[in-house]
LUMGU-613544 format. One record per residue: residue in one letter; x, y, z of N, C-alpha, C in turn. Coordinates in steps of 0.05 Angstrom, whole numbers, plus 5000, padded with zeros to 4 digits. Each point is the difference from the previous one (the first is absolute). Layout:
BEGIN
AXYZXYZXYZ
...
end
This chain:
BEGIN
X512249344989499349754987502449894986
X501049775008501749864987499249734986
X501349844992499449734984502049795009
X500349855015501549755003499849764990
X501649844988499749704991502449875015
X499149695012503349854994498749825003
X501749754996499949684982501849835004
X500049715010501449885005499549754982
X502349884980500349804989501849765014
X498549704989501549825014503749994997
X500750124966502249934993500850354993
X502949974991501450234988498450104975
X498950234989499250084979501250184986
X501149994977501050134976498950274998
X496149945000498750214994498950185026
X500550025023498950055017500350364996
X502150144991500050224997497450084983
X499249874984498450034974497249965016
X500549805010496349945017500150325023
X502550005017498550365013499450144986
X501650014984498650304982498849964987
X498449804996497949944987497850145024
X500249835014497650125029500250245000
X503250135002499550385004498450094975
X500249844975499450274986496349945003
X498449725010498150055007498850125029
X501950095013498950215026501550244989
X501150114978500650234995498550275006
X497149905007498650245009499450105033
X501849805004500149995031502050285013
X502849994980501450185004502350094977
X501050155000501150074982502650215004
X500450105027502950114999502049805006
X500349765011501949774993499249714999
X502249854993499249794996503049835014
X498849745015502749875002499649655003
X501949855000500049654991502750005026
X499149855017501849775013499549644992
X502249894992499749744993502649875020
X499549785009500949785011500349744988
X502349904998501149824977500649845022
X500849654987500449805024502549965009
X501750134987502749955016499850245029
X498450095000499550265024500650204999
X500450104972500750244993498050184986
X499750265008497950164994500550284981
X498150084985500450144983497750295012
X500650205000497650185000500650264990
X498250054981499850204976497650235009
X500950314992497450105005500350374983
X499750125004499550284990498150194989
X500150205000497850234998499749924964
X496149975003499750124978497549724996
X499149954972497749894994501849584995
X498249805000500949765005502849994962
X498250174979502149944975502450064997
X499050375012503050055000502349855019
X498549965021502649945023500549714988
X497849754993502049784992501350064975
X500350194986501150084977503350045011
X499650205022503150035016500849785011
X498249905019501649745014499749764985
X499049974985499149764989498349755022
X498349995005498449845023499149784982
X499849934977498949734984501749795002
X504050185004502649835006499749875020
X498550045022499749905029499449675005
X501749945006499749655008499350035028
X498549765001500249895038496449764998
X499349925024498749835006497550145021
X501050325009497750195003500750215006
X498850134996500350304993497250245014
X500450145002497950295006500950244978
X497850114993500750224987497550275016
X500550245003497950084999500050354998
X497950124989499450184986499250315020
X501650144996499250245028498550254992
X497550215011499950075002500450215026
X502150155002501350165022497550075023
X500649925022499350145024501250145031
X501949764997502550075024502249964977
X502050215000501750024983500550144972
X501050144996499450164969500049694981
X499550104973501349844980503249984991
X501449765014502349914988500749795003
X501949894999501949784992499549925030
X501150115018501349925025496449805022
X498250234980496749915017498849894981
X501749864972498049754989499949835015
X498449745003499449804998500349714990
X500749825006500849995021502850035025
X500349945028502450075024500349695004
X502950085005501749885013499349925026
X500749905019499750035031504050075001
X500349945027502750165008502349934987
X499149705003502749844988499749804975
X498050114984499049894969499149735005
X499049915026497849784998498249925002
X498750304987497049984996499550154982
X497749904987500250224971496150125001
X499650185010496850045004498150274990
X498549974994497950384981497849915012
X498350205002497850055010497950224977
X497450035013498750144987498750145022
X499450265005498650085028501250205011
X498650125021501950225019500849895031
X502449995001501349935030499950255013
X497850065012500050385013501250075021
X501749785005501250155026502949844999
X501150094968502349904995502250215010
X498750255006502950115016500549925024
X498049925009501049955037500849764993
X499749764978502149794999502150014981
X500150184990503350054981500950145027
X500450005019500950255021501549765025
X497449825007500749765003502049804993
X499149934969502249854988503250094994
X499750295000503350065007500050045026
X499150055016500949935029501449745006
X498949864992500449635003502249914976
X501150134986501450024981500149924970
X497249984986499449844980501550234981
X500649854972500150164977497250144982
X499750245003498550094986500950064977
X499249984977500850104976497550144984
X499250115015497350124979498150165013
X497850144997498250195019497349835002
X500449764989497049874977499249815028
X497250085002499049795024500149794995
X500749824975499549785001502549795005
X501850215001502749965014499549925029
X498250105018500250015019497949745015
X498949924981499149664996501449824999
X501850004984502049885001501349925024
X501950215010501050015025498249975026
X497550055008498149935008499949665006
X499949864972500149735007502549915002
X502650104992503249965007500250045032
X498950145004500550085038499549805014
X497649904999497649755018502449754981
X500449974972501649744998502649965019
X501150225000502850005009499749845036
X497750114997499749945040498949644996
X497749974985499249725002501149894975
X501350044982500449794981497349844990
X498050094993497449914995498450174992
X499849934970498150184988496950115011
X498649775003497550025002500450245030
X502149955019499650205029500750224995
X501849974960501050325005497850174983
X498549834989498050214977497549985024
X499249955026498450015019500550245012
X502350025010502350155022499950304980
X500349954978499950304973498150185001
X498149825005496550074989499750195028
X501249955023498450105026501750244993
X502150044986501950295005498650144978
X499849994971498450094978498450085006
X500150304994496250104998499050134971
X497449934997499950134978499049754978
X499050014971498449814981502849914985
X499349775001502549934977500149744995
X501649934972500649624997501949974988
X501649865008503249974993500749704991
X502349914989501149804986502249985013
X502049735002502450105015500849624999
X502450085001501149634995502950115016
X501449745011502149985008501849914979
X502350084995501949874978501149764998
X500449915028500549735004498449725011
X496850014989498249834999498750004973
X498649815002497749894978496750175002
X499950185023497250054993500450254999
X497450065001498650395002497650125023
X500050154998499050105014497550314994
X497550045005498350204999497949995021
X500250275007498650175013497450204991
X497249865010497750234993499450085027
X499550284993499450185031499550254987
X496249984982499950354993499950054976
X501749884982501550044976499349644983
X499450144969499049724985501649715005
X499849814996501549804993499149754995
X500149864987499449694985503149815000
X499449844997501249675000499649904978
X501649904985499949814978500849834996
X498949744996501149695002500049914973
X502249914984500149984981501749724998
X500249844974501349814995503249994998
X500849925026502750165006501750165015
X497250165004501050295016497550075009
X500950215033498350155006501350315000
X498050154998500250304995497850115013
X501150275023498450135005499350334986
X498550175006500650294975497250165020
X499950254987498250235014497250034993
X501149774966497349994984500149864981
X496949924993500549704977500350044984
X501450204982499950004968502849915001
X501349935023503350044995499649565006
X498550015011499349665015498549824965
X498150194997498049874982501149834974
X501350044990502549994969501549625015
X500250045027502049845006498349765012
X498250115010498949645018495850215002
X498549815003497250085013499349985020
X501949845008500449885026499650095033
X499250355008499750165013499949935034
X500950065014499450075030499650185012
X497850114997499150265014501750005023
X500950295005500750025031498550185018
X500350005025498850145026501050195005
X500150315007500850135017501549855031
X501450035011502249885027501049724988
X500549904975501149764993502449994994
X501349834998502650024981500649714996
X501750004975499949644990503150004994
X501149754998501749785008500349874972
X501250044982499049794978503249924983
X500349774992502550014976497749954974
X501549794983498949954972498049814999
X498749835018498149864992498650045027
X500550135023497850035029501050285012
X496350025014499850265017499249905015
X500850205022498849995034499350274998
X497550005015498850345012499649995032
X501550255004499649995030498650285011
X498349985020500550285006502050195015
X500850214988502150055018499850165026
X497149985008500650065029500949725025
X498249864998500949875009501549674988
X500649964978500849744987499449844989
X496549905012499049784983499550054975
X499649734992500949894982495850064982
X499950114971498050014988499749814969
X497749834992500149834991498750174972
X500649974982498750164976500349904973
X497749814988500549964977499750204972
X502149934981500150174982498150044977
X498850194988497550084990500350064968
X498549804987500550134967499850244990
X501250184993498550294992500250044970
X497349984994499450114964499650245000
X502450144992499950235000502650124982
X499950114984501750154984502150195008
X502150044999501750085016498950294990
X499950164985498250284996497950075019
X498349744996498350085025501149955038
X501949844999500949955021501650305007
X501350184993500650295006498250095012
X497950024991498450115013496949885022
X502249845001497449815028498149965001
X499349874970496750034998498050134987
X501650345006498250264997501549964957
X497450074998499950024960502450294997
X500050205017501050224992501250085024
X503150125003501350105017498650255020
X498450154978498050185017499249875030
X498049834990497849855021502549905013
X501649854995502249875018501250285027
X500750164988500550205013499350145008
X497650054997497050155024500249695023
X499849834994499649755021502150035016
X502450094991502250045022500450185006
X498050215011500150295017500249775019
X498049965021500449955025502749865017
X501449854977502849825008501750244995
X500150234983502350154993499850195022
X498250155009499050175019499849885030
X500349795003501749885021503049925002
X500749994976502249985002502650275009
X498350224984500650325007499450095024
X497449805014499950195029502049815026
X500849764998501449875011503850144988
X499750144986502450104990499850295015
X498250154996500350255015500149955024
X499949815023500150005026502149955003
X502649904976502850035023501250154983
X499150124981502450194978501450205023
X502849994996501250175023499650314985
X499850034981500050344993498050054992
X497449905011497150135005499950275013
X501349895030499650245022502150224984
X501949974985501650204989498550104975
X498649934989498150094977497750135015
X498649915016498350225022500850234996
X502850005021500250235020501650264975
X500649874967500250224982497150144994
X498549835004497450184977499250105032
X499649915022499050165021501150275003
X503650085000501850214994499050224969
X498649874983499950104977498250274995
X501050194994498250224990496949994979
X502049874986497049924977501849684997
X497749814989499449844984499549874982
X501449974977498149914971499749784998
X499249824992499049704996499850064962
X501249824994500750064969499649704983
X499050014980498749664988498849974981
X500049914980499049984967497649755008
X497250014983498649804998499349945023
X499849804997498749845029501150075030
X503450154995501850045019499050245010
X498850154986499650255000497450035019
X497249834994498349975016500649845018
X501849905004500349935039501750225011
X500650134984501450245014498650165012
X497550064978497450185015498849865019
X500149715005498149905023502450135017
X503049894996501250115030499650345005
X499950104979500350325014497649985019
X497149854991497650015023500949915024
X501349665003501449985024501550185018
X501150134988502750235016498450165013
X498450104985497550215015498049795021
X498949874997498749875010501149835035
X501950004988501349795021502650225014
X501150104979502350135021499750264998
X497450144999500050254994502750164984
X500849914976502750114987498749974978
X500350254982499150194972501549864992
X500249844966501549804985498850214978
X501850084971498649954977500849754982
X498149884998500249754971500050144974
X500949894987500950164963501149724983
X498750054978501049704980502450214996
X501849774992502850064993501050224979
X498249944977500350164978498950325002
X498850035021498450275005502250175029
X501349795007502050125023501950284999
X500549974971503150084998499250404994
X497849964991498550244977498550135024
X498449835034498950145019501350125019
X502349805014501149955019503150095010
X501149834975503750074991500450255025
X499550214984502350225006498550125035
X498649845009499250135035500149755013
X502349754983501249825023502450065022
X500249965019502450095016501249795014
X502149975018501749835017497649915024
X499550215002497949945025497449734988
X499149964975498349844987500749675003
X497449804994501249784998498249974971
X500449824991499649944973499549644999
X497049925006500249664999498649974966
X501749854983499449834969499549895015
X498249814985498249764998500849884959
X500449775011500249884979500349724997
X497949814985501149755004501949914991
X501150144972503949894991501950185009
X499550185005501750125012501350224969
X499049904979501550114983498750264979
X497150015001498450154989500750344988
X500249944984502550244989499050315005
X496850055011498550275003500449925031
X500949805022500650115019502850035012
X501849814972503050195001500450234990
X498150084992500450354992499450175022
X499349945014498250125029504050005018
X500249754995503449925018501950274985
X500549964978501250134983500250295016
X497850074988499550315004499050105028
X501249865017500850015034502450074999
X501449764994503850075004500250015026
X500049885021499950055025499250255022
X497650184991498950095003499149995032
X499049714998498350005024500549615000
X499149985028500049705007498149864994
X500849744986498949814983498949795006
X497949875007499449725003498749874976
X499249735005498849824976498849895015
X497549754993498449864994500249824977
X501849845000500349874968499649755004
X499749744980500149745015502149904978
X502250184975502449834996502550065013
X500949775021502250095005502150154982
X502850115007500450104975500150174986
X496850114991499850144973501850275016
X498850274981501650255005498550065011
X497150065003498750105021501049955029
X499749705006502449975023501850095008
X502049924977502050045010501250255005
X497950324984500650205006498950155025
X498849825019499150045015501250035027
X499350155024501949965015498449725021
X496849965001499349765004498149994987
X499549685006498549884978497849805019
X496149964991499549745006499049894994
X501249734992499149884979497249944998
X499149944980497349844997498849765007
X502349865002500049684995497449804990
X499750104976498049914990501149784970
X502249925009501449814979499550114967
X500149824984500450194975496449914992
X499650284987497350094989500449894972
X498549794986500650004975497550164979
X499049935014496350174977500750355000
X499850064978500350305005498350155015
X497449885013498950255010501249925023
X500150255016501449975038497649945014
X499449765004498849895028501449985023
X501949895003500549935034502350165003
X501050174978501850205011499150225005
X497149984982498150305015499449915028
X498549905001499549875036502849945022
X502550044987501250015025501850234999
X499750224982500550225009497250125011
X498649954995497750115023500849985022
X500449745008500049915025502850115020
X502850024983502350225007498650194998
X498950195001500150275001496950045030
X499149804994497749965024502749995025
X500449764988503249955036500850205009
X502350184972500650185006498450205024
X497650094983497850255013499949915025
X499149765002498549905034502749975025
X502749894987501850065015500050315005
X500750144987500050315004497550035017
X498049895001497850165014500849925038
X500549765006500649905029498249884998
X498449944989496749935010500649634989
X499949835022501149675002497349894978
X497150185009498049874990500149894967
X501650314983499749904975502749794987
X501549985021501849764989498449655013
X499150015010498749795010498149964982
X498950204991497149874979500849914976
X503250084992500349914976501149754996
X500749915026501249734998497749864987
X497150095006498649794990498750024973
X501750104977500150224967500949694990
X501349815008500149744985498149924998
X498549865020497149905005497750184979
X499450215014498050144987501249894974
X502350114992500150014965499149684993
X500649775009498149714990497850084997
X498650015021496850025000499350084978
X500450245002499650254981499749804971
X502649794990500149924979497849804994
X499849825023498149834991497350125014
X499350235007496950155000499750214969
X501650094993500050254983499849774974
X501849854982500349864980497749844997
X498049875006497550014992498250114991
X499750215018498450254996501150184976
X502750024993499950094978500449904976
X500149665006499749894967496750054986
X499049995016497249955004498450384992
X502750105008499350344997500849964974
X502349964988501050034964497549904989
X499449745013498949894973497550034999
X499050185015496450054994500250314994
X501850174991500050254995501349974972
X498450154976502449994972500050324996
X499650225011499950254994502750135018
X500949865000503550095021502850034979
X498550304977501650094981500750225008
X498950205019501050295001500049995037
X501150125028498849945022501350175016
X499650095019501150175019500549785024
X501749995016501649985029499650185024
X499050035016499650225010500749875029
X501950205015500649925032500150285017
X499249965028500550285016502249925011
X501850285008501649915022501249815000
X501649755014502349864996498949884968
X497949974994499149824985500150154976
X500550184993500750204979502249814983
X503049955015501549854995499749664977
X498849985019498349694991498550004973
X498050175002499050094976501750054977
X502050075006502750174980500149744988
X500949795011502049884990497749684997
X498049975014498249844978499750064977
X498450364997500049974969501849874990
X503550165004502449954983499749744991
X499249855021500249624988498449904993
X498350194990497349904978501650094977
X500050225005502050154975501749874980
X501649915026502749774990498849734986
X498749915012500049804990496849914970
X499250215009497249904991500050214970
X501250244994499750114986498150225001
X498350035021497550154999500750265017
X497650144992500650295012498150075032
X502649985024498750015025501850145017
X498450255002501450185018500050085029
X501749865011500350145027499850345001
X497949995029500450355006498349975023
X501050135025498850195029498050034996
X497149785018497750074997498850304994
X500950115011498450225010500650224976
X502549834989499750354970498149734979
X499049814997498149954984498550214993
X498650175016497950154996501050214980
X503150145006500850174995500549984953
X498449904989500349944978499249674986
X502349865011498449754989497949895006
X498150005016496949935008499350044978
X500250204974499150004978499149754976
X502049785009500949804989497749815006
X498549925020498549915009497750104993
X498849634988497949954986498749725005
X498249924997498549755005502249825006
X499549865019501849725005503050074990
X501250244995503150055004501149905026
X501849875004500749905023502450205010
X499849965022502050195020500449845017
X502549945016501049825027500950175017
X498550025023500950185027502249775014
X502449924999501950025021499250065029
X499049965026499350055017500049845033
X500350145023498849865023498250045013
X499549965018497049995023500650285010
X502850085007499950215012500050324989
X499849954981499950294980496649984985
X497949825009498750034993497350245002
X500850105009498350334995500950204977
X502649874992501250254976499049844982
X500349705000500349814970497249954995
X498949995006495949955000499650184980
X501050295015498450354982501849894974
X503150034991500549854979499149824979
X498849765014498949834985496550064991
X499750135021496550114984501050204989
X502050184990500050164973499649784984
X501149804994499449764980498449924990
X499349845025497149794995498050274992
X499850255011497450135000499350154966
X502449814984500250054977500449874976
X498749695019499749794984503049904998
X502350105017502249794988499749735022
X502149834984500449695021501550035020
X499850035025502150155020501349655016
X502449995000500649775006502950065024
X499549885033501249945016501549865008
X503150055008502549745008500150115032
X498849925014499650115033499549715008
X500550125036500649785012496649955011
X498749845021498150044999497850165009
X498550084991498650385004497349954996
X497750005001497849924985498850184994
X501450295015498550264989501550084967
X502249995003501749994970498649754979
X499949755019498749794967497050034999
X498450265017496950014994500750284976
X502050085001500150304978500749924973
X501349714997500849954970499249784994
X500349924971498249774991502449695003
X502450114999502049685012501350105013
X501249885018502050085026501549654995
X503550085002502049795004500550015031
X500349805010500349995036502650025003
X502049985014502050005015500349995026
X500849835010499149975035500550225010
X498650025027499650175022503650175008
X500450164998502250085014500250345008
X502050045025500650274999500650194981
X499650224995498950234977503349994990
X502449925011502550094988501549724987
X498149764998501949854998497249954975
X497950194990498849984975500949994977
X502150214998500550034976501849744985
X501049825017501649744993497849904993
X497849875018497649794988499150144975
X499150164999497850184981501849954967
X503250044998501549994980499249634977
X500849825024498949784994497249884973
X498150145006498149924983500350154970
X501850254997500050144987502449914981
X501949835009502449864986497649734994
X497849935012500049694985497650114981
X498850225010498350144979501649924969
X502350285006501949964967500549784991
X500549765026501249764979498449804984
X496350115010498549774995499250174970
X499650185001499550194983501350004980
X502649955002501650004972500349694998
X499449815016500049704984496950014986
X498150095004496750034988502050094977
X501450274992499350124975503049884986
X500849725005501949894985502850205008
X501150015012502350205010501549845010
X502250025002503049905016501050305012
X498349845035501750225018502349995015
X501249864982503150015014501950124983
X498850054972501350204980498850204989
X498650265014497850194984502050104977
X498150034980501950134976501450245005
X501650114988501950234998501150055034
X500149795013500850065035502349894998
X501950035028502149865003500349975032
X500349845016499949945018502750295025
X502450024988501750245002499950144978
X499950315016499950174968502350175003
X501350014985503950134998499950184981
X498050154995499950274965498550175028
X500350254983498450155011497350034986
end
């Protein structure tokens, strides 16, 4: 997830450095290992500024408020192609500094065109895909001298979600690209400006033009053209008032980053599975854990329970023994019966989690290393010998929603590649879809579940089998966010002690599918047959919703692609739950979104 702005004024501006970084520091949550300003002044001379680190410090070094010109781009990176540095901020050059252009998005099949583009002899200066946009539309100009054929001619070579900004140095207009990736238009008195998102637009004009997925627009300081860029024509679109607060405009609507970011499982988890189908060191991450003696899958929190869903996958799908272990319990079980022959996959969404660099630590090259992280970058990465990403852009709410759901979904890839079997990579292509549904079938049903239940102070979680996992880590995000006491635990040791707990209308939530229903039934009548509230998140069953008194639906799906739907109701469970009891779940008390202490 990155953040783009740029802006075109009719005349030379004094302040124009001061107006980008004004916009960066309102998409500052977009990204945060660099920041960079290209400006274009009218004698034709161009300025472009950029470096590692957050929007203060770096205009503190470069000074970006100094920046004159008549338009400018600035825009804000979070790492995906490219480590964090200087050379892969934002924004590139094209070959011969006459084009100045950033993007936001993944170009996934930027090696077979960085491979290309030095074949053909372009200047590369960077690893950063959005370099490769650039030159992309430099290639098609050089041949037609015409913008509109070369950002047409771009689009057919590009693969992959993304929206980019990009101006020529020696004209009056600009140029943006939506394909996948946010973007808005701003018509303002003066000037137009396009950006990734309106809190950076809102401050400056109301003035709004929604854009389309396959569009891209044409605009200087007082007109736009929209075209599409498959084939050219021309799209007519008037501009739309938006009352809306630039606070609330961050977050699109949604009151709280939570809900915003449960809504964007299905876009992020397509974005990751259109990314695993051309990552070139997939098949080289395979064929280590296939070679591997043992296995550990290693992960704090939420990381930790998709680790245990994958150890089920590995068994399940590639017949291969995995153990999963939270990070902090690794070093004290495991440590000293690691060997060369071992692979070792962290899971982590920062990459920086200081109980699963102790796990790194106290390896020392021991044995071979992979990750699962989604910051480019961090040390988890980079101590890795591979890495795959998350691409779940930046998480701002502390609890992990969509970076829990797409390490699920890596370690599912993983397993099902390892197994040969085509069937279970095919079913998951359709894990975007399901996961919509899922949102707008499940989110009724459980506003409607919070708010006719007030005895949801003490509760058990209970899942069999893959759903064990699930259970784990719903409680956790009741936990997190709501303050209350709800414990995940493996149907089947209920009996083994806490059944004790259960008493009139105590509620319990079986986690569950259609196809485990001969184990989960006997489970849930220990319950009910004891007066507790036995309550179901299954897909649809009618022998499971005739055994308990509420059942949450989740559409119809195969038994392995449950545990993704089933997670769903249980994240909007927590979030409706802690807006009922007055809570802000995007900050639970005493949490921190990365945790760096032991």
């Amino acid at each position: 997830m990155c953040g783009v702005f740029g802006i075109i004024f009719e005349e030379e501006r004094e302040d124009l450095g001061k107006i980008l970084t004004a916009a960066a520091k309102r998409l500052v949550y977009r990204g945060y290992d660099s920041v960079g300003i290209g400006v274009v002044s009218e004698s034709g001379s161009s300025d472009l500024r950029k470096d590692v680190g957050i929007v203060d410090e770096v205009n503190q070094k470069l000074n970006f408020e100094q920046m004159k010109g008549f338009k400018g781009i600035v825009q804000l990176r979070w790492a995906t192609f490219g480590t964090p540095s200087q050379k892969n901020a934002q924004p590139h050059y094209d070959c011969d500094k006459n084009m100045i252009g950033a993007h936001n998005g993944n170009i996934i099949n930027t090696v077979q065109l960085r491979k290309l583009f030095t074949e053909e002899g372009h200047t590369l200066r960077s690893e950063n895909d959005g370099e490769i946009v650039v030159h992309a539309i430099e290639k098609f100009y050089d041949i037609h001298h015409n913008m509109d054929l070369a950002i047409q001619k771009a689009g057919e070579i590009l693969k992959g979600d993304f929206a980019c900004v990009i101006t020529c140095v020696d004209d009056r207009k600009m140029y943006c690209i939506k394909r996948g990736s946010s973007l808005y238009l701003g018509v303002g008195k003066g000037f137009v400006c396009a950006s990734s998102d309106l809190p950076s637009i809102i401050p400056l004009t109301r003035r709004i033009v929604p854009l389309r997925d396959g569009e891209y627009v044409e605009f200087d300081h007082c007109s736009y053209r929209i075209r599409d860029i498959k084939t050219g024509d021309e799209i007519q679109r008037e501009p739309q008032i938006m009352d809306i607060s630039s606070e609330a405009a961050s977050k699109l609507g949604f009151d709280y980053y939570m809900l915003k970011e449960i809504y964007e499982q299905p876009r992020t988890t397509s974005t990751l599975l259109e990314f695993l189908r051309f990552d070139m060191d997939l098949t080289r991450y395979i064929n280590i854990l296939n070679r591997a003696r043992n296995i550990f899958i290693v992960g704090s929190g939420s990381s930790y329970h998709a680790s245990l869903a994958g150890s089920y996958f590995f068994n399940k799908f590639a017949k291969k023994v995995s153990v999963s272990c939270e990070a902090g319990r690794f070093v004290e079980n495991y440590a000293n019966a690691v060997g060369e022959e071992d692979v070792l996959i962290l899971v982590s969404q920062s990459g920086e989690t200081k109980d699963v660099i102790n796990v790194l630590n106290s390896l020392d090259g021991k044995c071979t290393v992979l990750s699962i992280v989604n910051v480019t970058g961090s040390t988890v990465m980079m101590r890795s010998l591979l890495n795959v990403p998350l691409c779940c852009e930046l998480e701002i709410s502390v609890p992990a929603t969509k970076t829990f759901i797409n390490e699920l979904t890596v370690l599912y890839y993983l397993a099902a590649k390892m197994s040969f079997d085509d069937n279970y990579i095919k079913q998951i292509k359709n894990l975007p879809e399901l996961l919509e549904k899922t949102l707008h079938q499940a989110e009724p049903q459980i506003k409607e579940l919070v708010e006719s239940q007030t005895n949801f102070s003490d509760s058990y979680v209970l899942g069999y089998g893959v759903m064990h996992p699930v259970a784990l880590e719903g409680a956790l995000k009741i936990k997190e966010v709501v303050y209350k006491h709800f414990e995940g635990m493996y149907s089947s040791e209920f009996k083994h002690g806490p059944l004790s707990m259960v008493e009139e209308n105590y509620p319990v939530f079986f986690v569950t599918h259609s196809s485990q229903t001969n184990m989960i039934v006997s489970h849930i009548n220990e319950v009910t047959c004891r007066n507790g509230y036995a309550i179901a998140i299954s897909d649809d069953s009618e022998e499971i919703a005739s055994n308990v008194m509420k059942v949450v639906h989740y559409p119809d799906c195969p038994w392995y692609l449950s545990p993704f739907l089933a997670t769903i109701p249980l994240q909007l469970f927590a979030y409706h739950f802690a807006i009922r009891e007055g809570k802000n779940p995007d900050l639970p008390r005493n949490l921190s979104k990365t945790v760096t202490v032991d």
